[in-house]
C-alpha positions in Angstrom: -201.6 16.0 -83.8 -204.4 13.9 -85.1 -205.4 14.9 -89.0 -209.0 15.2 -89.4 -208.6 12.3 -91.6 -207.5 10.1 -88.7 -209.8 11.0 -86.4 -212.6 9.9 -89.1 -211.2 6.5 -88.2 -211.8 6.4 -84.9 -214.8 8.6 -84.3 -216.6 8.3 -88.2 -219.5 10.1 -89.5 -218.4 13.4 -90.3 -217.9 15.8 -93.3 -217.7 18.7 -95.4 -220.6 21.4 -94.8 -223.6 18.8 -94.9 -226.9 20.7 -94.9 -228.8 19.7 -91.3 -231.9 18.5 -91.2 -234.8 21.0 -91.0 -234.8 22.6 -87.4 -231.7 21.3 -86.6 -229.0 24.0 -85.5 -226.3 23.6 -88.0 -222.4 24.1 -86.6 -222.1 26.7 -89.1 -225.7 28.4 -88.2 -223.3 28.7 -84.7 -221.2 29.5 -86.0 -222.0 32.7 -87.6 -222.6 31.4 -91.3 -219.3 30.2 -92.0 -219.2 28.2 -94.9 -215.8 26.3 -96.2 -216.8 27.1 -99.4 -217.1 31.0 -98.7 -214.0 32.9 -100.2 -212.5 35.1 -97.5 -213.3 38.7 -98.7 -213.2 40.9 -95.8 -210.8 43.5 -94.9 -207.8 42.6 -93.4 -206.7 43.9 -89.8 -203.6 43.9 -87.9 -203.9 42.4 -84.3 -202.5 40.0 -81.6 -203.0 36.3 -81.7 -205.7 36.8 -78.6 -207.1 39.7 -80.2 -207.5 37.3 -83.0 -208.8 34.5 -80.5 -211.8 36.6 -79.4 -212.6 37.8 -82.7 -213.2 34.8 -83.7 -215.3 34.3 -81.1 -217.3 36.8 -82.2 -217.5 36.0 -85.3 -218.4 32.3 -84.5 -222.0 33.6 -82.9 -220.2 32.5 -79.2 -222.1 34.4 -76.4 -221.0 33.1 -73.9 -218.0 30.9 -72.5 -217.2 29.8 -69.3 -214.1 29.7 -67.7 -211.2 30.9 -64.9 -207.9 33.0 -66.0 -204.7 31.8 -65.8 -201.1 32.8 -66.5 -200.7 30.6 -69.9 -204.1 31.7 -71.2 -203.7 35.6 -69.7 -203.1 37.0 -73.1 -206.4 35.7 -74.4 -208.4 37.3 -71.2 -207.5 41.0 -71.8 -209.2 41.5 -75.6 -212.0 39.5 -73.5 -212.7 42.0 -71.3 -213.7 44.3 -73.9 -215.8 41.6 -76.0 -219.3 41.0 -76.3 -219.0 37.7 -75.3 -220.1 37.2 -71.6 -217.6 35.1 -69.6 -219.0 33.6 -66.4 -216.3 33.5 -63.8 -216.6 29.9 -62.4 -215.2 28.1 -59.3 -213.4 25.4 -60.7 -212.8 24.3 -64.2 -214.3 21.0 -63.9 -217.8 23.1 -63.6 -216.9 25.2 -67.0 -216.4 22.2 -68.6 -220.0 20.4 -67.1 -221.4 24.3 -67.6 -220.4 24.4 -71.5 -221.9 20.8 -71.3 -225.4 21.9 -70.2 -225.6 24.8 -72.1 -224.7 22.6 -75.3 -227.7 20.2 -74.0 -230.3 22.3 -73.5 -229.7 24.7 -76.8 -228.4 22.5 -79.2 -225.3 25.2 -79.6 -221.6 24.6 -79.3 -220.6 24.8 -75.0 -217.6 26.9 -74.3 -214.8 26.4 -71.6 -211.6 28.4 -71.3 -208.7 27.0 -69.2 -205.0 27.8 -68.5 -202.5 25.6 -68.6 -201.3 22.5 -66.7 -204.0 22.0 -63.8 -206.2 24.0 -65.4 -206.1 22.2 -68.4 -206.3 18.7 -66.8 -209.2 19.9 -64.9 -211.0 19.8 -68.1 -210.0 16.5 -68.6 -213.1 15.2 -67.0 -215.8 16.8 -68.6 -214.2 16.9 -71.6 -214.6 12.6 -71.5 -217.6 13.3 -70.2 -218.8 15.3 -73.0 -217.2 12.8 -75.5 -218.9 9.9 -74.0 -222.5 11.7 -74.4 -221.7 12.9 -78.0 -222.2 16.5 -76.9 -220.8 19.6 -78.7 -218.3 21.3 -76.9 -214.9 23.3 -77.5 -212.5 23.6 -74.7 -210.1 26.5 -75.1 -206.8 26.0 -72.9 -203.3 28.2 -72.2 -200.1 26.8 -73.0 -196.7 27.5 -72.4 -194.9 29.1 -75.0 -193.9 27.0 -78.0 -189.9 27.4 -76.9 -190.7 25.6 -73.4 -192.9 23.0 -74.6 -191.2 19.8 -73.3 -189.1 21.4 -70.8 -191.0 20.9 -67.8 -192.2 24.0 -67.5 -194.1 26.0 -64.7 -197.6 24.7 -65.2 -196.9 22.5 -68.4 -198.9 19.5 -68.8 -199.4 18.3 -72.8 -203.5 18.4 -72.9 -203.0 18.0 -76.2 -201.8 14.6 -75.8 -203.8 13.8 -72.7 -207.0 14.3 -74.3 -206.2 12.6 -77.5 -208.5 9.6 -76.6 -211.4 11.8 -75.2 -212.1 14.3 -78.2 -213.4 14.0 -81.8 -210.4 16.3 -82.2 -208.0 18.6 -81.1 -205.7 21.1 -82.1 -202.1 22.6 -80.8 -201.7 25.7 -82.6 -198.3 26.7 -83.5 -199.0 29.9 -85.1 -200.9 32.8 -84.5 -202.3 33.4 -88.4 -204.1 29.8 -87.7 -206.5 30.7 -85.4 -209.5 31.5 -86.7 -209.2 28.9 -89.3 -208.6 26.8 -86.3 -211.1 28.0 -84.1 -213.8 28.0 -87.4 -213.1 24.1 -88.0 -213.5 23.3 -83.9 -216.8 24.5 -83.9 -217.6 22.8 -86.9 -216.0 19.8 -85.7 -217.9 20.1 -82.4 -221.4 20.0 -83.8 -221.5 18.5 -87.0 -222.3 14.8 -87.5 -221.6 12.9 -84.7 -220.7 15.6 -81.8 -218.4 16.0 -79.5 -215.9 17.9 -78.0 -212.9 19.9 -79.5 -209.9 20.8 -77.6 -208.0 24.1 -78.7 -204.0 24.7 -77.1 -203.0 28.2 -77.5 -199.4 28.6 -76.6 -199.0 32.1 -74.5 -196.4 33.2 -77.2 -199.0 32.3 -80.2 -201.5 34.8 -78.4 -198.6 37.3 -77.8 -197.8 37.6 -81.5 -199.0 40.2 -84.1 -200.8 38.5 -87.1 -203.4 39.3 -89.5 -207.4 38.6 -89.0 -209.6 37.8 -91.5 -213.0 36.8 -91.3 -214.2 34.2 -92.7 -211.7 31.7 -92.8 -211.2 28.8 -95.6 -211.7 25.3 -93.4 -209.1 22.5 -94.4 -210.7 19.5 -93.6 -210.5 17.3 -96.7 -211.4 14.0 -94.7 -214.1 14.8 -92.6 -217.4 14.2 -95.0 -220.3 13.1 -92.4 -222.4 10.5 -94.2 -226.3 12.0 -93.7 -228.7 10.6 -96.0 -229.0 7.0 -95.7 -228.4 4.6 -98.6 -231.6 4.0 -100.2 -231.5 0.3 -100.5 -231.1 0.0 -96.8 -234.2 2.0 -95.9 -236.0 -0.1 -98.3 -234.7 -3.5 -96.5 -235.6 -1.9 -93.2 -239.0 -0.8 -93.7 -239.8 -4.5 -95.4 -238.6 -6.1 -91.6 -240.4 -4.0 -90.1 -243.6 -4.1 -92.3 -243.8 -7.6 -91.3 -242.3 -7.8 -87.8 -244.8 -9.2 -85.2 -243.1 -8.3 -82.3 -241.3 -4.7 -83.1 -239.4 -2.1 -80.8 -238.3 1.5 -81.5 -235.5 1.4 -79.3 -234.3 5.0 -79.6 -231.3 6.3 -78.3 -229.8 10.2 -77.6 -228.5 10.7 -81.3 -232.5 11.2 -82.3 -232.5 13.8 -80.0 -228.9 15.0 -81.0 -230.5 14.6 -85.1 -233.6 17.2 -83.6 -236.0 14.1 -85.1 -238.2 13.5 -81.7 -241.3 15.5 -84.0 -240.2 12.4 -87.0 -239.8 9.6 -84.3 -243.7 10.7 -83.1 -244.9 10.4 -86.9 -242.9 7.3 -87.5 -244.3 5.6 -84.0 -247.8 6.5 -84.6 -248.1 5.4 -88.3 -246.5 1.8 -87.2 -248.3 1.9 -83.6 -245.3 0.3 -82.5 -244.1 0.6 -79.0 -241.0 3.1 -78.1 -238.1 2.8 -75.4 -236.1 5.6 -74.4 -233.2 5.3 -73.4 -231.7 7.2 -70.2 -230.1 9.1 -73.1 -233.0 9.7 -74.9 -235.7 10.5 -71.8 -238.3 13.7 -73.4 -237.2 12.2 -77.2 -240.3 10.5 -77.1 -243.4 11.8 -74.7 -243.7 9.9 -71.4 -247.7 9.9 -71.6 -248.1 8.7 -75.1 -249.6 5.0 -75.1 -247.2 3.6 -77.1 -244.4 4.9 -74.3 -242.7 1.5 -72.8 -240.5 3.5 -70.5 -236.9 3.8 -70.2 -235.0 -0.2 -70.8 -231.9 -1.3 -68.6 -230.3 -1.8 -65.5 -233.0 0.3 -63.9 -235.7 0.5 -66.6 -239.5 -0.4 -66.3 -240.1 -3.8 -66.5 -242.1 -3.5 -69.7 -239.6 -1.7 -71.5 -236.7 -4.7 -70.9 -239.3 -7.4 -71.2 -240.5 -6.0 -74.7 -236.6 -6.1 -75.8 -236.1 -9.6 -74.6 -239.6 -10.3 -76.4 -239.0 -8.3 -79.5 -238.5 -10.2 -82.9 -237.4 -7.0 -84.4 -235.5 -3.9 -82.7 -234.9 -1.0 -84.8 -232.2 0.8 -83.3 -232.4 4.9 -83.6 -229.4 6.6 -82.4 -228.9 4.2 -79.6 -225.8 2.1 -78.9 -226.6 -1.4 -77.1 -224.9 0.3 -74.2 -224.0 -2.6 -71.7 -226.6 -1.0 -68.8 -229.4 -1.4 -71.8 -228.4 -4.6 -72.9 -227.0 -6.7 -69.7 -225.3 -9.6 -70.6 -224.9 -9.1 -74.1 -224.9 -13.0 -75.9 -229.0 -12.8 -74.0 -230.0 -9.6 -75.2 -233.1 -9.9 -77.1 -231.9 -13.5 -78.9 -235.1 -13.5 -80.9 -234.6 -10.4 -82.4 -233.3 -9.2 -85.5 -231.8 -5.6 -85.9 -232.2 -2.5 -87.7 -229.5 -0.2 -86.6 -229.0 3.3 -87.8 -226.7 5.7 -86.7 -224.6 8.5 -87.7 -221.1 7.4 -86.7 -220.6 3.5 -88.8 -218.3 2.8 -85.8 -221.5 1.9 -83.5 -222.8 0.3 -86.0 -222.0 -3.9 -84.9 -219.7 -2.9 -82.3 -221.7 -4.2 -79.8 -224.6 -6.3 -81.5 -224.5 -7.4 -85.0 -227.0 -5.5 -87.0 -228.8 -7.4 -89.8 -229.8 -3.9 -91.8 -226.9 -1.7 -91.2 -228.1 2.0 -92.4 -225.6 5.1 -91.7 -227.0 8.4 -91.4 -228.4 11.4 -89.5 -231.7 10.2 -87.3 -233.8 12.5 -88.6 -233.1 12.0 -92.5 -233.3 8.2 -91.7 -237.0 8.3 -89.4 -237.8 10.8 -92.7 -236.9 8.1 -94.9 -238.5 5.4 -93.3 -241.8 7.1 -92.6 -242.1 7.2 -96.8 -241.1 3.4 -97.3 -243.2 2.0 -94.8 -246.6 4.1 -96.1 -245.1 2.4 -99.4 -245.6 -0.7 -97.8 -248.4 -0.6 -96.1 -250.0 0.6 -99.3 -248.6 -2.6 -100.8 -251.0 -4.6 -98.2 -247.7 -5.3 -96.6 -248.4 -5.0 -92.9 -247.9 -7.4 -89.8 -250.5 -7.5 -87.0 -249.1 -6.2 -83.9 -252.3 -5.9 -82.1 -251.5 -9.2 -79.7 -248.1 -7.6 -79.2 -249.2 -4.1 -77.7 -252.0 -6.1 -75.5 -249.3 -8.0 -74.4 -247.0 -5.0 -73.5 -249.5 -3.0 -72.1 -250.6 -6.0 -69.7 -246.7 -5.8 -68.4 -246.7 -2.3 -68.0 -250.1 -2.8 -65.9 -248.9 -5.7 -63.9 -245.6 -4.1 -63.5 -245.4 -0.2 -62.2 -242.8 1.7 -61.1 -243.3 2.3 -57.3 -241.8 1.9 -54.2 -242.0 0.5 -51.0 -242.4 3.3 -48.0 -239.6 3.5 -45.6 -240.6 1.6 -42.4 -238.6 3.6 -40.3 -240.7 6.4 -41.0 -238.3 8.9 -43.1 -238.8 10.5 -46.1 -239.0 8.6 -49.4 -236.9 9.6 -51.9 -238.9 8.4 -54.5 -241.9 10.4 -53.5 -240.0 13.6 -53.5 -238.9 13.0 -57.1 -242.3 12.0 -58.2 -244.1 15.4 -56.4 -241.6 17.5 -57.8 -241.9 16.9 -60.9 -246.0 17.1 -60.4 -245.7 20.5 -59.4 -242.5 21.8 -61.5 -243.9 20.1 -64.5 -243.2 19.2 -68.0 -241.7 23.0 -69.3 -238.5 22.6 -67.1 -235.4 21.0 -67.2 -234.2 18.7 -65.3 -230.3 18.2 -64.6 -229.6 15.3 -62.6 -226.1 14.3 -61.0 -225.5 10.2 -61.0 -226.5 7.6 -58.5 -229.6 7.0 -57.1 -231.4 9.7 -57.6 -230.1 10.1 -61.1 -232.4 6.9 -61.9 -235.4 8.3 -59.3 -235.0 11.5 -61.6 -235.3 9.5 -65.0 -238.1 7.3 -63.4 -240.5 9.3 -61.7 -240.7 12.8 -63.4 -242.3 12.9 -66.5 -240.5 14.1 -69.5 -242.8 15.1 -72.2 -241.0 17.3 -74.3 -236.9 17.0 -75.5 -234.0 18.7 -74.2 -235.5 19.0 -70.5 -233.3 16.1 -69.4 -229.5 16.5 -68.7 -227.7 13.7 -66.9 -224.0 12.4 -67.5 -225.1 8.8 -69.1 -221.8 7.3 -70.7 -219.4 8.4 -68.0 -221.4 8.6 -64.8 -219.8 11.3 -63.6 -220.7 12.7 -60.1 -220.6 16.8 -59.6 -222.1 16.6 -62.9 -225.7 18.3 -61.8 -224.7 22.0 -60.6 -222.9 23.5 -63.1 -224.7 21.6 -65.8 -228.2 23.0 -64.9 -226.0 26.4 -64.1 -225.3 26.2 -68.1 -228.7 25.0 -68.9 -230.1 28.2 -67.7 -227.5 30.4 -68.8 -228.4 29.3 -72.5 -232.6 29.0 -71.7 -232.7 31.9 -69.1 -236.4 31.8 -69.7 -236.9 28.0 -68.1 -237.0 27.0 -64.8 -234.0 24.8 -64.2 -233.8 22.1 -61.3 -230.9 20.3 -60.6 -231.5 17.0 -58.7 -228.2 15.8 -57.2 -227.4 13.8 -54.1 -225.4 14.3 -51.0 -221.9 13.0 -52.3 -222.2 14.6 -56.1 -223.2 17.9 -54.9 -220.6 17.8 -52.6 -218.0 17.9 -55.5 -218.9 20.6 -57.3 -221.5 23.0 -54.9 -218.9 25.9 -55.5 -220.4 26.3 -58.5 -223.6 28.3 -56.6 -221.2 30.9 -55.5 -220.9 31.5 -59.6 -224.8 31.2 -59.5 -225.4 33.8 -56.9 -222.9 36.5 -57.9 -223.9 36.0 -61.8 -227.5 35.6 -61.1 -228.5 32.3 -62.7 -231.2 31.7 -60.3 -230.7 27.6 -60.6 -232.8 25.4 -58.2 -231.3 22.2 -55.8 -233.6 19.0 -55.0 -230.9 17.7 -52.5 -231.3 14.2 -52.4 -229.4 13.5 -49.0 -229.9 10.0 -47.6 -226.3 10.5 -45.3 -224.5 8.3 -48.4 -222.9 7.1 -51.6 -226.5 5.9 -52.1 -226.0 3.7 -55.4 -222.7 2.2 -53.7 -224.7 1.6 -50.2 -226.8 0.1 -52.5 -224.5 -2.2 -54.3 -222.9 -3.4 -50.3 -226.0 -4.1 -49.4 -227.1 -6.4 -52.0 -223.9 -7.9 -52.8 -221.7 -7.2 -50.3 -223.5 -8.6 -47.3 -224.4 -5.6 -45.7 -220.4 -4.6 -44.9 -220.9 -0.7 -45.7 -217.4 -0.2 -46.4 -216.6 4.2 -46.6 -220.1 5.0 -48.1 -221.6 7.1 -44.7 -220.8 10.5 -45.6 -221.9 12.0 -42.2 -224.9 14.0 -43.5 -227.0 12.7 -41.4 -225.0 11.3 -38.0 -223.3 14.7 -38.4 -225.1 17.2 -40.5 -221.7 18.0 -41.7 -221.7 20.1 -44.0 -225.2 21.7 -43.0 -226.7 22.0 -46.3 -228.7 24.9 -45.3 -226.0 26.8 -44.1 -223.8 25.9 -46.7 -226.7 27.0 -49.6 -226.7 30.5 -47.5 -222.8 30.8 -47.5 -222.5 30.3 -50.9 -225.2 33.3 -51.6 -228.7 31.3 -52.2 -231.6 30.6 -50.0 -231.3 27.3 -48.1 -234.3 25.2 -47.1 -234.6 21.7 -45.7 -237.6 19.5 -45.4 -237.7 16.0 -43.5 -241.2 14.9 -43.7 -243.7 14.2 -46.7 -246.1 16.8 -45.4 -243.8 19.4 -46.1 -242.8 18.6 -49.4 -244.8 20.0 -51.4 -245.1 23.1 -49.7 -240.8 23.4 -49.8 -241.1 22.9 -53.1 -243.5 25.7 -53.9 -241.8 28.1 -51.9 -238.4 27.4 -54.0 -241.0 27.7 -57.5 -241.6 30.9 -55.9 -238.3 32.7 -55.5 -236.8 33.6 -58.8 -234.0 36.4 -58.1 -231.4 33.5 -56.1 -230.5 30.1 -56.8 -232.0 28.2 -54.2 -231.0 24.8 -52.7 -233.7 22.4 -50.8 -231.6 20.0 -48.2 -234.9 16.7 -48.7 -233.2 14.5 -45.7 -234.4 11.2 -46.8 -233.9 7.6 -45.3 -230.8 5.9 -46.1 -231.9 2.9 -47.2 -234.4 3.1 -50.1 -233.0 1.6 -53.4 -233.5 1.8 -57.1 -236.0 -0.9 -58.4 -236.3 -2.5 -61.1 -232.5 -3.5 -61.6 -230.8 -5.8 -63.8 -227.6 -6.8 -61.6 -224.7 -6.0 -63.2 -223.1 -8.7 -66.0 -226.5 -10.7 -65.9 -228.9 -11.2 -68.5 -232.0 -9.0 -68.8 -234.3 -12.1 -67.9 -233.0 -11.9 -64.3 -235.0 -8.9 -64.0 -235.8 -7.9 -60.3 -239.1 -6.1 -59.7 -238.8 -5.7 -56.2 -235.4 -7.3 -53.7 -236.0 -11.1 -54.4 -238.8 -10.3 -56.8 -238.7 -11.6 -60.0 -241.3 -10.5 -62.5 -242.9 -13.8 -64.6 -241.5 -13.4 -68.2 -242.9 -16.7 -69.6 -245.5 -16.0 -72.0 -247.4 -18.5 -70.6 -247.6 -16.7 -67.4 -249.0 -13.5 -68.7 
């Protein structure tokens, strides 16, 4: 088992009890106010190891988990049935894991999954690197065999605890019953303190089976984990000089500010600077989509102003971002006039990618915080660059350069404008939960995210069947929002079991079905580099109608529409705002052949920008 100590090494940034910023929800506010310094005073009961379990639970603040029942983690289900913790009976355990996910997103709160063991356990595995990759706080519970058959080959063995190793900040294999609320304590803390991430916990079924003592609360032992939060003075002050004097500056800000609760600081900081702001597809609602200084989202398929200001910039100052290769394209042409400010929480990001000339480590917020105070400082000073030419120059890009799109000239339904109306008439005050592909990108594009934590999309792993049961646990932790999932024909097709859940638990979720009959994003790919040769990407959706989306939405227990044309799209859509007791799934049959502009093609350098197919923007200066 990893210490604590090792997994500092390979995902830093962590600690012992570190206050959060203010508005920030603490692990430990999750968790119930444990506190590692707290002596254990209470009372001390006699109970089972899965008693135990679900006291802790309890104790931890957990409301809700999601999860199927199993012979390795049986034990843990009967105390369960009794708890106050609601347990949402899902279809697979891929959509617990993507559930726990969404819920995490949307509340800021530790996601739950339960799992038995061998292919329940591995079916975890997904989200679990899913969750890992996005830095999102999670802790997957799983059954085990009993310690005295581990590493026999055992009925439904399969060692999670090693499997997962690479995909989790941590994990645990508990080996005796008396350790698991200290366990259990230090995964959630684990889970959403400094940089987060998800926490696997093996319960062997004997461990649950045997009688042990509960206290509450537990004394953590975690004496290398110390997250670094408040940057180093002397590296603000360094930072704010570049930037007082940068002509050409970017806030490229990434999904830790959001993760650090600092969009409200990243709006002070942009608006004392009047700098402009990319989001990343991470970071989409960390900083409002209307607001002037907005440049869009940079990348593979970001605005053209937002990669043009990046290639442009002599100065990026990295928030919470990671010079993720779809942001930065071919990396040795990345913005080669710029130099960097990067901060971040976990020092492991920090030059990985890009060499950073003003390293600063620390939580988002504490660091925009910081900066605000050094740059008034220097602008006091009469230290302050003129960025005026800059922003006319940006804003002339974004002019020239809009996102749009081309209608289809065979007459179908754009997919684009579907996007673009829903989003109109949903507005702002939802979330938005998108699967990946196509209309993953048309989702982070053309609906307008003006306020954090409405958009939920799997960004590091791309991982399709993401969109149901993530906007299932969206809702399910804000039961208050209206929650769309936009998904397409292939990703909903992985995980659409998930509205049976929906329907019997009544977490009225609603579907935009992007269905264009194919992998859309592959099609895509064959058509612009693979001459056309549409190699196993027709999913039959349209030749077919198989599966009938409609039907299938009514089979699983929600109300199934479908709409072909753009007259009836708005209209389709209002009639799914207006049904709130059933999750509700709208089949939008669009033409196969729209695609995702602006792109960067893939291992190519930002400058090869493509506006339109075999449309290249003019990035000269001299030319704008």
């Amino acid at each position: 088992m990893k210490s604590p100590s090792e997994t500092a090494k390979s995902r830093p940034g962590a600690g012992a009890t570190p206050t959060p910023p203010t508005g920030a929800p603490s692990p430990l506010t999750v968790a119930a106010g444990v506190r590692p310094q707290q002596p254990a005073v209470p009372a001390v009961e006699t109970l089972t190891g899965a008693q135990s379990f679900v006291r802790s639970l309890e104790s931890l603040g957990v409301d809700v988990a999601f999860g199927i029942p199993g012979g390795a983690i049986l034990p843990a289900y009967d105390p369960l049935f009794d708890s106050r913790v609601r347990h949402i009976l899902v279809r697979h355990e891929q959509g617990a894991g993507h559930a726990a996910t969404g819920y995490a997103q949307a509340t800021g709160k530790v996601g739950v999954c339960i799992a038995t063991s061998g292919p329940g356990a591995t079916n975890l595995v997904t989200p679990i690197a899913d969750a890992y990759m996005d830095s999102v706080p999670m802790v997957a519970i799983t059954g085990q065999v009993p310690r005295a058959a581990i590493g026999t080959d055992a009925f439904q063995e399969a060692d999670i605890h090693g499997i997962t190793l690479p995909i989790t900040k941590h994990n645990y294999l508990v080996q005796r019953a008396e350790d698991i609320p200290r366990v259990l304590a230090e995964a959630f803390h684990l889970a959403g303190s400094g940089r987060p991430g998800p926490v696997l916990v093996d319960l062997p079924k004997d461990v649950l089976q045997a009688q042990t003592t509960f206290s509450w609360p537990p004394s953590l032992e975690l004496p290398g984990y110390r997250p670094t939060l408040q940057p180093h003075g002397k590296q603000i002050r360094e930072a704010a000089r570049l930037m007082a004097t940068a002509r050409r500056p970017v806030l490229y800000v990434g999904g830790g500010v959001l993760k650090a609760h600092a969009s409200a600081s990243l709006k002070k900081l942009a608006e004392l600077t009047g700098m402009p702001v990319v989001t990343t597809l991470m970071a989409r609602g960390a900083f409002p989509d209307s607001h002037e200084q907005h440049m869009g989202m940079p990348g593979m398929h970001g605005t053209v102003a937002a990669v043009y200001s990046l290639q442009k910039a002599d100065l990026l100052i990295a928030l919470g971002a990671r010079f993720d290769d779809r942001v930065t394209g071919k990396l040795d042409s990345f913005a080669p006039g710029a130099a960097v400010i990067h901060a971040d929480i976990d020092p492991a990001e920090i030059g990985k990618n890009r060499t950073a000339d003003v390293p600063i480590v620390g939580d988002a917020r504490y660091v925009i915080d910081e900066l605000i105070g050094a740059l008034e400082a220097e602008y006091k000073a009469g230290q302050r660059a003129d960025i005026t030419p800059w922003m006319r120059q940006l804003r002339e890009v974004r002019s020239r350069y809009p996102l749009g799109w081309e209608e289809p000239p065979d007459g179908t339904l754009a997919p684009q404008y579907v996007i673009k109306r829903l989003g109109e008439i949903v507005g702002p005050e939802a979330i938005y939960a998108a699967g990946v592909g196509q209309h993953q990108m048309w989702a982070a594009q053309f609906v307008s995210y003006e306020k954090p934590y409405t958009w939920l999309n799997s960004g590091g792993a791309g991982t399709m069947g993401y969109a149901v049961p993530a906007a299932m646990g969206a809702k399910v932790g804000m039961p208050d929002t209206t929650v769309w999932a936009i998904d397409g024909d292939g990703c909903f097709q992985m995980t659409n079991q998930e509205l049976a859940t929906c329907a019997l638990e009544r977490i009225p979720i609603k579907v935009a079905l992007i269905n264009n009959g194919n992998l859309g994003m592959v099609r895509q790919w064959q058509t612009l580099f693979y001459n056309e040769r549409y190699s196993n990407t027709d999913l039959g959706t349209h030749k077919h109608r198989i599966p009938d989306f409609v039907k299938l939405a009514e089979a699983l227990g929600c109300i199934g529409l479908r709409c072909e044309t753009a007259g009836d799209v708005d209209k389709t859509i209002e009639a799914a705002m207006s049904i709130n007791d059933a999750p509700v799934v709208i089949d939008f049959v669009v033409g196969k052949d729209a695609m995702v502009w602006p792109m960067v093609p893939a291992g190519t350098s930002n400058n090869e920008i493509l506006f339109a197919r075999d449309l290249r923007p003019a990035f000269d200066d001299d030319e704008l």
